[in-house]
PDB file of the backbone (N, CA, C, O) and the ligand in Angstrom, with CONECT records:
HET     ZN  A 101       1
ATOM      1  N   UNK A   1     -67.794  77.458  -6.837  1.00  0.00           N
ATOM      2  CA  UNK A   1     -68.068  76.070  -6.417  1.00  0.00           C
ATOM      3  C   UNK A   1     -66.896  75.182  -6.818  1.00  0.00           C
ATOM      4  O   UNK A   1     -66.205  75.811  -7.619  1.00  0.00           O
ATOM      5  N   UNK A   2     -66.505  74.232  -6.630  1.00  0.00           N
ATOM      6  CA  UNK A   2     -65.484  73.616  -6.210  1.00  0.00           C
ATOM      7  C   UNK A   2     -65.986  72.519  -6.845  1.00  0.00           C
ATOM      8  O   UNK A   2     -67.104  72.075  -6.583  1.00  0.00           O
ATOM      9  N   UNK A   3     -65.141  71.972  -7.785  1.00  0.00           N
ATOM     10  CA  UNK A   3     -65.966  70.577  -8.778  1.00  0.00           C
ATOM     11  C   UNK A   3     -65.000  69.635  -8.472  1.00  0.00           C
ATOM     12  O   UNK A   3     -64.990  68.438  -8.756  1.00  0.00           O
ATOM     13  N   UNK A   4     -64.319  70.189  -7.961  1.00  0.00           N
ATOM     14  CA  UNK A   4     -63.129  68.614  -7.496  1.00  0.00           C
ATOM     15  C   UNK A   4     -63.138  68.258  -6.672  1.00  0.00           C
ATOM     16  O   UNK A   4     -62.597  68.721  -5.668  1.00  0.00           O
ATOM     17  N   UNK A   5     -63.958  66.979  -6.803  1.00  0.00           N
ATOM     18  CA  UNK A   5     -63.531  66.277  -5.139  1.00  0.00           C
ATOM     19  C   UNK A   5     -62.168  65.698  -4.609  1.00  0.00           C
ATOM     20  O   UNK A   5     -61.270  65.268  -5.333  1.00  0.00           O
ATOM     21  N   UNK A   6     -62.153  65.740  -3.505  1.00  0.00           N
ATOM     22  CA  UNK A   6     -60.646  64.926  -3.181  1.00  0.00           C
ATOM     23  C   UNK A   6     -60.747  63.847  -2.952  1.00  0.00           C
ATOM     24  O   UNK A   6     -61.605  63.282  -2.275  1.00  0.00           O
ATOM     25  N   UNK A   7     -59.748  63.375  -3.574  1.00  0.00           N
ATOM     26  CA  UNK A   7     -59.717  61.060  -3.631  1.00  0.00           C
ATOM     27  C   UNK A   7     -60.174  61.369  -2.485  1.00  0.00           C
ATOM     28  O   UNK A   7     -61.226  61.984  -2.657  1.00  0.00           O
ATOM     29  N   UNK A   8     -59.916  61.257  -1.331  1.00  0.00           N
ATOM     30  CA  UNK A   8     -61.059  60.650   0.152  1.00  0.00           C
ATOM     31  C   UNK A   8     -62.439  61.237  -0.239  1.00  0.00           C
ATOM     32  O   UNK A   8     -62.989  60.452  -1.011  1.00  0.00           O
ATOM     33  N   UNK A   9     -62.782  61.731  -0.126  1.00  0.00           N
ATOM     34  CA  UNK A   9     -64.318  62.182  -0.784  1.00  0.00           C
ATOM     35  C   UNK A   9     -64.868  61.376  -2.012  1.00  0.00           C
ATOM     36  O   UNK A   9     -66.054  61.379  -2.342  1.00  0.00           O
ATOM     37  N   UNK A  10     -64.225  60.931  -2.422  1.00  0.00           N
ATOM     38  CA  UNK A  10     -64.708  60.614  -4.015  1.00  0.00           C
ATOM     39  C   UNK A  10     -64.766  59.039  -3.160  1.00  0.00           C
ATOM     40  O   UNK A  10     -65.831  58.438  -3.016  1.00  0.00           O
ATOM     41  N   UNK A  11     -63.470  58.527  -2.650  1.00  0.00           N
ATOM     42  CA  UNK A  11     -63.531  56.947  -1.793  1.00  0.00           C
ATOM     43  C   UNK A  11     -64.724  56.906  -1.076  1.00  0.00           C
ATOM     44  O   UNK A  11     -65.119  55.743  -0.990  1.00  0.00           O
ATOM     45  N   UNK A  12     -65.535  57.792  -0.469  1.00  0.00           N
ATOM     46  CA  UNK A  12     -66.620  57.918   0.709  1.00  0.00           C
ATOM     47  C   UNK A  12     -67.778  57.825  -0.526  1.00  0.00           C
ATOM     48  O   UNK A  12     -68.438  56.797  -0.378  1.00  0.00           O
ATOM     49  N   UNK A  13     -68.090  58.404  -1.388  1.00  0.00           N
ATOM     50  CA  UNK A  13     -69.036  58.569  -2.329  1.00  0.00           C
ATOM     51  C   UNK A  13     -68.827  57.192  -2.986  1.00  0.00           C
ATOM     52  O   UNK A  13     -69.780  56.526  -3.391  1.00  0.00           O
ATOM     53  N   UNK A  14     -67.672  56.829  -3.068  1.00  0.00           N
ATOM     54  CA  UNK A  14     -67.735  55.376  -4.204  1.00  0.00           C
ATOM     55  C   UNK A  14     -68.526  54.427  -2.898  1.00  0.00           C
ATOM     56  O   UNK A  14     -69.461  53.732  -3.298  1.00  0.00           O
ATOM     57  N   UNK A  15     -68.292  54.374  -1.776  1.00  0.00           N
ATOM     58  CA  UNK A  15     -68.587  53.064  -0.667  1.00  0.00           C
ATOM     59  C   UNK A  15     -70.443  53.940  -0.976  1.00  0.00           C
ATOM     60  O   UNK A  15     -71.227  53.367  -1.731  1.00  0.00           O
ATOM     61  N   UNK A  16     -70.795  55.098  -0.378  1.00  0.00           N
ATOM     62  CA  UNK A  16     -71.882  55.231  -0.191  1.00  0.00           C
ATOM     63  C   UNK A  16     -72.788  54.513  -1.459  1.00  0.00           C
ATOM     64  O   UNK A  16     -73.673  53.696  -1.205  1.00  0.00           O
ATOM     65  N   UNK A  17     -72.561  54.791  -2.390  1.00  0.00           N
ATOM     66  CA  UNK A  17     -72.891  54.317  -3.655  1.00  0.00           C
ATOM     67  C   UNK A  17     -73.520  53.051  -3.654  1.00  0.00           C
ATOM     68  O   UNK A  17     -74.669  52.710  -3.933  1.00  0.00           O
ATOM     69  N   UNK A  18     -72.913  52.673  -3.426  1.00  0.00           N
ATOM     70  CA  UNK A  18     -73.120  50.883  -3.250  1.00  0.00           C
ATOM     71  C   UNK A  18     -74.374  50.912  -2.428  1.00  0.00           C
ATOM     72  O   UNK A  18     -75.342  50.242  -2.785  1.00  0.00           O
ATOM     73  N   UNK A  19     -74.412  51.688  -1.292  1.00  0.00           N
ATOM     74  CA  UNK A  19     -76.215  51.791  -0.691  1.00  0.00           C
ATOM     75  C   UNK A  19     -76.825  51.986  -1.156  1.00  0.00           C
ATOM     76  O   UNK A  19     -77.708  51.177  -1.438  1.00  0.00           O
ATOM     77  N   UNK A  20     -76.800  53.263  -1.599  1.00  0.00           N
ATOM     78  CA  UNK A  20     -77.708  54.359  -1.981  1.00  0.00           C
ATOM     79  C   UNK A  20     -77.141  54.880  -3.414  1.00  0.00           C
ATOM     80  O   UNK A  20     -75.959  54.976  -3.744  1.00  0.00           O
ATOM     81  N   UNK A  21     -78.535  55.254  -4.332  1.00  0.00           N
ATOM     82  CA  UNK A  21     -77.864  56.296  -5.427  1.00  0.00           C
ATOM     83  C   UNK A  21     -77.323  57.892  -4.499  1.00  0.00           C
ATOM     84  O   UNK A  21     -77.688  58.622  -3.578  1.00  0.00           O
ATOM     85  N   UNK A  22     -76.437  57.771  -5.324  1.00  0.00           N
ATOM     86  CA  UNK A  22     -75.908  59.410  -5.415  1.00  0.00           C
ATOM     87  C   UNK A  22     -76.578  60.765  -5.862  1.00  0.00           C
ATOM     88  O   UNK A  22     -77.164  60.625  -6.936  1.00  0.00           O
ATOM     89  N   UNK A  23     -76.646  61.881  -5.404  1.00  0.00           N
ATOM     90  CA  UNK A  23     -77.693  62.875  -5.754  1.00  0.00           C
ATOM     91  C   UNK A  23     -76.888  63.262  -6.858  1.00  0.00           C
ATOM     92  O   UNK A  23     -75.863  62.620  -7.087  1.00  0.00           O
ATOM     93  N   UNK A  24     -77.305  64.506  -7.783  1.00  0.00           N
ATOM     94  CA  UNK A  24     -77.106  64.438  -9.276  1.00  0.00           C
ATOM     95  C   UNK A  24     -75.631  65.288  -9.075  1.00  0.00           C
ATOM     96  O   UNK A  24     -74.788  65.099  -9.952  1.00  0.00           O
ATOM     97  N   UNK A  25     -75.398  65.922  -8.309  1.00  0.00           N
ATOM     98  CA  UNK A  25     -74.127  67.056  -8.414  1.00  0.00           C
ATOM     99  C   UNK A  25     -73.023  66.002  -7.766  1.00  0.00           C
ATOM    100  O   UNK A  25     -71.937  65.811  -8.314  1.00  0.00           O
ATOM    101  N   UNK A  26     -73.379  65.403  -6.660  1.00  0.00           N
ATOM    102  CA  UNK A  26     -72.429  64.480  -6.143  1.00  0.00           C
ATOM    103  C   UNK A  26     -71.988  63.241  -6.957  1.00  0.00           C
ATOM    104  O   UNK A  26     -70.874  62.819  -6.648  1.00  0.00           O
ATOM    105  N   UNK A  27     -72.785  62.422  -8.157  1.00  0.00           N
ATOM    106  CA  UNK A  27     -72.557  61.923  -8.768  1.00  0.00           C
ATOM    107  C   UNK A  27     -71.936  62.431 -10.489  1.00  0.00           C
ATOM    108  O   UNK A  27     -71.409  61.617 -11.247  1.00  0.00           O
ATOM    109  N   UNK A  28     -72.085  63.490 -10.740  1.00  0.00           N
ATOM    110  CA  UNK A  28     -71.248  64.774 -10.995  1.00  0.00           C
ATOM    111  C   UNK A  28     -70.239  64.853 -11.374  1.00  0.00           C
ATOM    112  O   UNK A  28     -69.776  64.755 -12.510  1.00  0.00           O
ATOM    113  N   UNK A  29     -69.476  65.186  -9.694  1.00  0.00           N
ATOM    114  CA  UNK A  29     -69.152  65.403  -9.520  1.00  0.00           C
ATOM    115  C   UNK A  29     -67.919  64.452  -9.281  1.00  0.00           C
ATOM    116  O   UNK A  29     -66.735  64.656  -9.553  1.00  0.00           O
ATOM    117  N   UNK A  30     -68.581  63.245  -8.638  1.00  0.00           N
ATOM    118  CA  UNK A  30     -67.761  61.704  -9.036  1.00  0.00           C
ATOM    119  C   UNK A  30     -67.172  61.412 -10.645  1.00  0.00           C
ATOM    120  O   UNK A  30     -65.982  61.162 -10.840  1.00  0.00           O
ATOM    121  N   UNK A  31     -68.164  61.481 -11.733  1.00  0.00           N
ATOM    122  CA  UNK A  31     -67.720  61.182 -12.511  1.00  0.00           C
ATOM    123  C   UNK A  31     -66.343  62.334 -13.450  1.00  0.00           C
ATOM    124  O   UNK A  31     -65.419  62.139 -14.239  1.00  0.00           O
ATOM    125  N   UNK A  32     -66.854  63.296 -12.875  1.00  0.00           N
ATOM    126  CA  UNK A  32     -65.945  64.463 -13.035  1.00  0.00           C
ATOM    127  C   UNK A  32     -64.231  63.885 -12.451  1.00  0.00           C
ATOM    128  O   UNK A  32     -63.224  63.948 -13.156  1.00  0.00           O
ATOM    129  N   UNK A  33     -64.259  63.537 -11.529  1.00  0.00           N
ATOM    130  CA  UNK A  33     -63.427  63.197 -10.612  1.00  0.00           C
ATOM    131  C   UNK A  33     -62.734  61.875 -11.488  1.00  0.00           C
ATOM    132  O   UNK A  33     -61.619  61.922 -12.008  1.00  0.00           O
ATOM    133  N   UNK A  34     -63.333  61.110 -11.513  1.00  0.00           N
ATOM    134  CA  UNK A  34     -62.954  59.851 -12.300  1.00  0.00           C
ATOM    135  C   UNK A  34     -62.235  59.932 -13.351  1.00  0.00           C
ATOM    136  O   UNK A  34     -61.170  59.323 -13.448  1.00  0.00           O
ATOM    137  N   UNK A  35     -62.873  60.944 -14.588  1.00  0.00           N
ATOM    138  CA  UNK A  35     -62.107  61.151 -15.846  1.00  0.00           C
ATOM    139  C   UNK A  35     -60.763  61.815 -15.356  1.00  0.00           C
ATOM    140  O   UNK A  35     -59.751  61.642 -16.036  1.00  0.00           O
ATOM    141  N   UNK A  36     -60.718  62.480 -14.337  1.00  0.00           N
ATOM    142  CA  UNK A  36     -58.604  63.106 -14.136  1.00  0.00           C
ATOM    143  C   UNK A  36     -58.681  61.949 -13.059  1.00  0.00           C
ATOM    144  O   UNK A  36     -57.908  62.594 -12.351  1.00  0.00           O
ATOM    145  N   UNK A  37     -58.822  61.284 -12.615  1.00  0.00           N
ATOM    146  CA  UNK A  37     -58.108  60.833 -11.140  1.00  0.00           C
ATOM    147  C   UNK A  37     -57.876  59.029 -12.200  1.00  0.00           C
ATOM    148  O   UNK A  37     -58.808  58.437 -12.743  1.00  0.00           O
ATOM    149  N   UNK A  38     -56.676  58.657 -12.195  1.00  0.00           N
ATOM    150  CA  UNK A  38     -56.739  57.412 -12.181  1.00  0.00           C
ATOM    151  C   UNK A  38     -56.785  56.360 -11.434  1.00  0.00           C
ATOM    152  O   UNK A  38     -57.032  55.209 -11.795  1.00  0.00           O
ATOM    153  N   UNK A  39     -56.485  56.845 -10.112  1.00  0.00           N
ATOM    154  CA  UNK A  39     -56.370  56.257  -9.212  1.00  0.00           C
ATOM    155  C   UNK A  39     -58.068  55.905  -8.686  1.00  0.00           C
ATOM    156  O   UNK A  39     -58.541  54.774  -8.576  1.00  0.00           O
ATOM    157  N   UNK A  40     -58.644  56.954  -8.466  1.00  0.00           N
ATOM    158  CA  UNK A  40     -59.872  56.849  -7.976  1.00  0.00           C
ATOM    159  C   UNK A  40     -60.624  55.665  -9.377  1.00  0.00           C
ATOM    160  O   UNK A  40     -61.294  54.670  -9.105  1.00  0.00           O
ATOM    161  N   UNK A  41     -60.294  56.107 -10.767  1.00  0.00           N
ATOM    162  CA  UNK A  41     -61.109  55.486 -11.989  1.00  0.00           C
ATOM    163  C   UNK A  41     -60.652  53.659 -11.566  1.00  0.00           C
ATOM    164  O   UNK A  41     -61.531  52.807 -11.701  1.00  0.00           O
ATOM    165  N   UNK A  42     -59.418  53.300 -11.134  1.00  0.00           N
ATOM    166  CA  UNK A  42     -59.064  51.814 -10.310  1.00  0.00           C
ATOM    167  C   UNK A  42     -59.948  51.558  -9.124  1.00  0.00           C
ATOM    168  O   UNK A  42     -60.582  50.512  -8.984  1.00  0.00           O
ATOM    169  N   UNK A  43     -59.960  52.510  -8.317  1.00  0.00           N
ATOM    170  CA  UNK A  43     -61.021  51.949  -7.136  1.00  0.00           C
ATOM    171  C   UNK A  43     -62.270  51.664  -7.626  1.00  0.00           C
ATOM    172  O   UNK A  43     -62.685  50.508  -7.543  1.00  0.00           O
ATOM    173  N   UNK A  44     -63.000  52.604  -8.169  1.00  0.00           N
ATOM    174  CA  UNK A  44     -63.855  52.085  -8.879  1.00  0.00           C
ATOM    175  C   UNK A  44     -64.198  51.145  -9.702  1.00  0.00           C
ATOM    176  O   UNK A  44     -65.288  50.577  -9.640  1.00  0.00           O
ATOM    177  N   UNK A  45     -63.227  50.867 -10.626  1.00  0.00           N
ATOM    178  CA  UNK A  45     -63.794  49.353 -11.272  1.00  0.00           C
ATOM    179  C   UNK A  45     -63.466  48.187 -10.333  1.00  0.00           C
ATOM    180  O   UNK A  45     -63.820  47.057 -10.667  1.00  0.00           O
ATOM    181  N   UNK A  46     -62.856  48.374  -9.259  1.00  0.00           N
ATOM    182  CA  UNK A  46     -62.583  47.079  -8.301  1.00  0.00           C
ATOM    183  C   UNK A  46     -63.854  47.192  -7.272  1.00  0.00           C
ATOM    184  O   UNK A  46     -64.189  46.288  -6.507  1.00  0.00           O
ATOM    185  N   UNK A  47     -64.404  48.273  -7.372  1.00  0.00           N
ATOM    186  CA  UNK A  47     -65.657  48.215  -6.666  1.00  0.00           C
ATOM    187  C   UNK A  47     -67.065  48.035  -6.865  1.00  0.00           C
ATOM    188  O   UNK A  47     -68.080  47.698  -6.255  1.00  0.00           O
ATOM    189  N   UNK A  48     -66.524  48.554  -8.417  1.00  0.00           N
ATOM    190  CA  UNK A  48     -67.975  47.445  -8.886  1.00  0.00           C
ATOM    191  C   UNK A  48     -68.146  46.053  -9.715  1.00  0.00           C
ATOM    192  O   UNK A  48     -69.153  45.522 -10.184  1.00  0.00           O
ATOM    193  N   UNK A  49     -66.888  45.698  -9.717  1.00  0.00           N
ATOM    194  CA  UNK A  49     -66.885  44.397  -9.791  1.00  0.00           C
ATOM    195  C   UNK A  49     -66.924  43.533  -8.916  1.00  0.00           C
ATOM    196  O   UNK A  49     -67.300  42.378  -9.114  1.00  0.00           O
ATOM    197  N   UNK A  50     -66.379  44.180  -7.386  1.00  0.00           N
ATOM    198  CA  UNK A  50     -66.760  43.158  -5.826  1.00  0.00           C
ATOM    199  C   UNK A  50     -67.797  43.288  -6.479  1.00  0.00           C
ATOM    200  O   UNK A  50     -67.998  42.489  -7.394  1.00  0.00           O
ATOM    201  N   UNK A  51     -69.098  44.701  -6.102  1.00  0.00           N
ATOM    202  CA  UNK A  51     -70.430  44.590  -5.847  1.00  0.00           C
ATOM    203  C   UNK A  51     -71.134  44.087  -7.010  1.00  0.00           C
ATOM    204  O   UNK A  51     -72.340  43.845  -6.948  1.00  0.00           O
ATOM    205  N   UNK A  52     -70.447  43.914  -8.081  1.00  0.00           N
ATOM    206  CA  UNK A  52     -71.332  42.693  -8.987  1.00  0.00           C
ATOM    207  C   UNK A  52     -71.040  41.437  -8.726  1.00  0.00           C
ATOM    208  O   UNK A  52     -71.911  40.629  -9.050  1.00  0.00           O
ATOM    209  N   UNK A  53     -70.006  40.989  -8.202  1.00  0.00           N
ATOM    210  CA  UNK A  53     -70.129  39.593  -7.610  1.00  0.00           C
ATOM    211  C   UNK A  53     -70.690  39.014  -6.469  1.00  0.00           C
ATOM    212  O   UNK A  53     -70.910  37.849  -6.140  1.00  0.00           O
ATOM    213  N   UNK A  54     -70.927  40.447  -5.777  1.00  0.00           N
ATOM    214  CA  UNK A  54     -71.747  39.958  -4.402  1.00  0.00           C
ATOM    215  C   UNK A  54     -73.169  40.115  -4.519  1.00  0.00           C
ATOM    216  O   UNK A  54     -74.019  39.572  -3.813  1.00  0.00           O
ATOM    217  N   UNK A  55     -73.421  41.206  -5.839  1.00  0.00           N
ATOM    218  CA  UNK A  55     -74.953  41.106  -6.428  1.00  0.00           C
ATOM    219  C   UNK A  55     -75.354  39.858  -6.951  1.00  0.00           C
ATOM    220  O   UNK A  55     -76.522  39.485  -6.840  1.00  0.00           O
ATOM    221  N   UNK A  56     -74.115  38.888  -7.752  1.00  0.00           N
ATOM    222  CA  UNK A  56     -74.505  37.815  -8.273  1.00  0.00           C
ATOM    223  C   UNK A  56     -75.253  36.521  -7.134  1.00  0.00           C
ATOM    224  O   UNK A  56     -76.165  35.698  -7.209  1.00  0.00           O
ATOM    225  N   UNK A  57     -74.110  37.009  -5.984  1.00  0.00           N
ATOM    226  CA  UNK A  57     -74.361  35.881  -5.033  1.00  0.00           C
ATOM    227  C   UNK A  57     -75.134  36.133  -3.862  1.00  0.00           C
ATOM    228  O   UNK A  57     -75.096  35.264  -2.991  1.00  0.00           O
ATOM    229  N   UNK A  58     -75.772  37.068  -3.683  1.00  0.00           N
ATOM    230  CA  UNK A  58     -77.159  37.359  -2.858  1.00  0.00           C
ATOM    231  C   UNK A  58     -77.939  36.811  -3.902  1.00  0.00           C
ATOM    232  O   UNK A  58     -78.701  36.016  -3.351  1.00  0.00           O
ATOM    233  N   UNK A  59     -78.211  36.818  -5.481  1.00  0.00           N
ATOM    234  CA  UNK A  59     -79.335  36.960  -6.371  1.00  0.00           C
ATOM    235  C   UNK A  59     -79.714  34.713  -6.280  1.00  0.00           C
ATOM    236  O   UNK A  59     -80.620  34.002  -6.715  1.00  0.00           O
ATOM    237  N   UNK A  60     -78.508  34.460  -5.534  1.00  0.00           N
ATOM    238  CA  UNK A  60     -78.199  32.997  -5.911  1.00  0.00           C
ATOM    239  C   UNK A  60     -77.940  32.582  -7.335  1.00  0.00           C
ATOM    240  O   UNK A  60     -77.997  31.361  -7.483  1.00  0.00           O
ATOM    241  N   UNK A  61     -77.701  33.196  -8.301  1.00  0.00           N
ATOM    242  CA  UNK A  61     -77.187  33.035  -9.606  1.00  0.00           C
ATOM    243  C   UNK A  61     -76.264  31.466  -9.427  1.00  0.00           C
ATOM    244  O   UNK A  61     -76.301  30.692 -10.383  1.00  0.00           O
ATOM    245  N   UNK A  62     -75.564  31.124  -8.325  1.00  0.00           N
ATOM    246  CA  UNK A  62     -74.770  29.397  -8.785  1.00  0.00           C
ATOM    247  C   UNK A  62     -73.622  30.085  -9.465  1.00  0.00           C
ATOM    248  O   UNK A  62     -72.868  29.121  -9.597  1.00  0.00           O
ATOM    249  N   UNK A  63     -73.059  30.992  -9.926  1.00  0.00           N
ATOM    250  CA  UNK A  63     -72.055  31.152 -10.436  1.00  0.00           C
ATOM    251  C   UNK A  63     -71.098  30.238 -10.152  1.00  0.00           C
ATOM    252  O   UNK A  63     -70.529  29.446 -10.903  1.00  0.00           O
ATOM    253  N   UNK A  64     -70.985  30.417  -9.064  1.00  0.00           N
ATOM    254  CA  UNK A  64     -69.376  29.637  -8.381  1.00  0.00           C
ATOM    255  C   UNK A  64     -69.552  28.265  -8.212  1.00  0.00           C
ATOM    256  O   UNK A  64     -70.342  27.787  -7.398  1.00  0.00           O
ATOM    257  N   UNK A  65     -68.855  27.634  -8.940  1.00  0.00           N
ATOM    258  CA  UNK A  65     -68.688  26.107  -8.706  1.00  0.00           C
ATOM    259  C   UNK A  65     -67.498  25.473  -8.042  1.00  0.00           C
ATOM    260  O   UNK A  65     -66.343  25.453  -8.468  1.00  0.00           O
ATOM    261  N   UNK A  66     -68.044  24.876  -6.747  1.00  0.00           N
ATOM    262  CA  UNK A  66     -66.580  24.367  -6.366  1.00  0.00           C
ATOM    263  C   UNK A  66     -65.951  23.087  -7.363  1.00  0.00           C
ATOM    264  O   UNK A  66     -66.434  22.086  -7.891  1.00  0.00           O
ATOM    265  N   UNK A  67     -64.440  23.798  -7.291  1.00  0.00           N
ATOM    266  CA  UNK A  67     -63.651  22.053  -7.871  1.00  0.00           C
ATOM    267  C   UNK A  67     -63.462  21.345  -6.931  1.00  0.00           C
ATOM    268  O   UNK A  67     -62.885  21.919  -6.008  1.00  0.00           O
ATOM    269  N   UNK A  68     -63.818  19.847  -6.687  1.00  0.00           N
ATOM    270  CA  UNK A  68     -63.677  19.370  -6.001  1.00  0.00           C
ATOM    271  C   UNK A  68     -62.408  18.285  -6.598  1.00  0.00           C
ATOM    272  O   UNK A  68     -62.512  17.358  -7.402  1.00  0.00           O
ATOM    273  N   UNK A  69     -61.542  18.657  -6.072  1.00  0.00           N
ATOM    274  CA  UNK A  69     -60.349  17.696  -6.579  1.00  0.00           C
ATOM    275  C   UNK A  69     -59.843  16.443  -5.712  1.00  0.00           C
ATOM    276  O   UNK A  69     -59.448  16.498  -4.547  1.00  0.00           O
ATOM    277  N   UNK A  70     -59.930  15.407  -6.448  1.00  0.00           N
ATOM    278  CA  UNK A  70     -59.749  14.451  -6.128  1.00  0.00           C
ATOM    279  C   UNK A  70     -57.999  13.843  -5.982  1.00  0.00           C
ATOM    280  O   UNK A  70     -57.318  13.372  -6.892  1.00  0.00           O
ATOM    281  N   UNK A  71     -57.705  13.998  -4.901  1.00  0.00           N
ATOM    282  CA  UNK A  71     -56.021  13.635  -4.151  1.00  0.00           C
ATOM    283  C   UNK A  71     -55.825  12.314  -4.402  1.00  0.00           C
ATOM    284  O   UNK A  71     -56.611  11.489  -3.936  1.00  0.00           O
ATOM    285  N   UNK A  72     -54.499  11.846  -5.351  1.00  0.00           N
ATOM    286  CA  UNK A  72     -54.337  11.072  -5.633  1.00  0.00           C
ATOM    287  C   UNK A  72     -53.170  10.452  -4.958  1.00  0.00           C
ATOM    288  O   UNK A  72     -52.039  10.796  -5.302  1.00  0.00           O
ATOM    289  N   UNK A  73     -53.380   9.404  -3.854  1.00  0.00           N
ATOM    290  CA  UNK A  73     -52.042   8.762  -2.669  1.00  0.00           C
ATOM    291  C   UNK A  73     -51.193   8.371  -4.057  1.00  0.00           C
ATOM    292  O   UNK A  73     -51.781   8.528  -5.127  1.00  0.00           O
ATOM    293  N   UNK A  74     -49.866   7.882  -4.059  1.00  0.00           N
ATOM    294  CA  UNK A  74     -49.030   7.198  -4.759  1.00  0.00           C
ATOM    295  C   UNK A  74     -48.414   6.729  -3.204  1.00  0.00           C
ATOM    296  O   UNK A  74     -47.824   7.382  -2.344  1.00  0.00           O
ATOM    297  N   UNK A  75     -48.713   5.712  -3.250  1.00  0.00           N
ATOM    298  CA  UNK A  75     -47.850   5.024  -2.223  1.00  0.00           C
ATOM    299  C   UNK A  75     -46.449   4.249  -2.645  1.00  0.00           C
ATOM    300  O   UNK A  75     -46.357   3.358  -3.489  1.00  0.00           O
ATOM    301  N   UNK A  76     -45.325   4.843  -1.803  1.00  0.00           N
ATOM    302  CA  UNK A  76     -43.853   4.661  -2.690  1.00  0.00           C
ATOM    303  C   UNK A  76     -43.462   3.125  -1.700  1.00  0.00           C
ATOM    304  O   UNK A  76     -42.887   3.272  -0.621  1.00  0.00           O
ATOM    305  N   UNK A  77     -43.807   1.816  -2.159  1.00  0.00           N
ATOM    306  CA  UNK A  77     -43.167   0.755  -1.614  1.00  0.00           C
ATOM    307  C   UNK A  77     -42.279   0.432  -1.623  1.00  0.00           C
ATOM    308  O   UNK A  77     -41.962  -0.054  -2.709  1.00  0.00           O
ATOM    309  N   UNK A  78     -40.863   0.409  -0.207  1.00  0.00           N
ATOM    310  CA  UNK A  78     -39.925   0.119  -0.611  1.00  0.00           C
ATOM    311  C   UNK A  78     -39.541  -1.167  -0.350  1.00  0.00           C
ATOM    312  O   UNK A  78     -39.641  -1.918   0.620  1.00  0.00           O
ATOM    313  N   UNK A  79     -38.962  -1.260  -1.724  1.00  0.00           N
ATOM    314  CA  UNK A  79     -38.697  -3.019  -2.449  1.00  0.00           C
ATOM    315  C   UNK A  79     -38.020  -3.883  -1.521  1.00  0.00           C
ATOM    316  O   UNK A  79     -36.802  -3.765  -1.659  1.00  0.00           O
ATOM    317  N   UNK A  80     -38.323  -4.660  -0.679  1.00  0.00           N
ATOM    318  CA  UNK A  80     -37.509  -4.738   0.878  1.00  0.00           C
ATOM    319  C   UNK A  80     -36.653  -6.739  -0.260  1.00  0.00           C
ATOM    320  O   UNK A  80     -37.400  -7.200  -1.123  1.00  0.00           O
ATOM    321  N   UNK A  81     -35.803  -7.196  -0.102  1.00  0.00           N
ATOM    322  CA  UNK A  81     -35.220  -7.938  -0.710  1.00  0.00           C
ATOM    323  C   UNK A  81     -35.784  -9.013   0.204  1.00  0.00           C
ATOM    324  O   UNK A  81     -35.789  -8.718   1.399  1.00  0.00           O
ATOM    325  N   UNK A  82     -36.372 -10.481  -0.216  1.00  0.00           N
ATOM    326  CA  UNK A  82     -37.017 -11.297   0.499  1.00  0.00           C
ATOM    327  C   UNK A  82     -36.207 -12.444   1.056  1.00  0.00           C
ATOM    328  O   UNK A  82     -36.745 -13.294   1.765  1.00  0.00           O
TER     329      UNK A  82
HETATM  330 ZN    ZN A 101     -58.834  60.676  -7.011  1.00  0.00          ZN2+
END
């Protein structure tokens, strides 16, 4: 049996994830994957940090506050001699 998945496989399992749990060998088999792959161990924390921010903001949590910044004119008058 074959315990290594290949980064595209492991990328398809990280997106499925996010639907659905993973069955026990495929998730496994992911984490197997994760401890040698660094690359894949980066996709992953960027993927569950989207999907905790998009968990936050379906849940309506308010996290995000807009700044609303207030634009300040300086109007430059030029000194016209009278
Ligand atoms: Zn990988």
């Amino acid at each position: 049996m074959n315990w290594m998945h290949s980064c595209k496989k492991v990328a398809e399992l990280l997106s499925q994830r996010l639907d659905e749990p993973l069955g026990l060998i495929d998730s496994l088999r992911l984490r197997i994957h994760l401890s040698m792959c660094d690359n894949c161990g980066n996709v992953d924390k960027q993927m569950s940090s989207v999907n905790a921010l998009a968990a936050d903001l379906f849940s309506g949590g308010g996290a995000i506050q807009e700044d609303a910044q207030a634009t300040q004119h300086s109007e430059a008058t030029p000194t016209s001699p009278a």
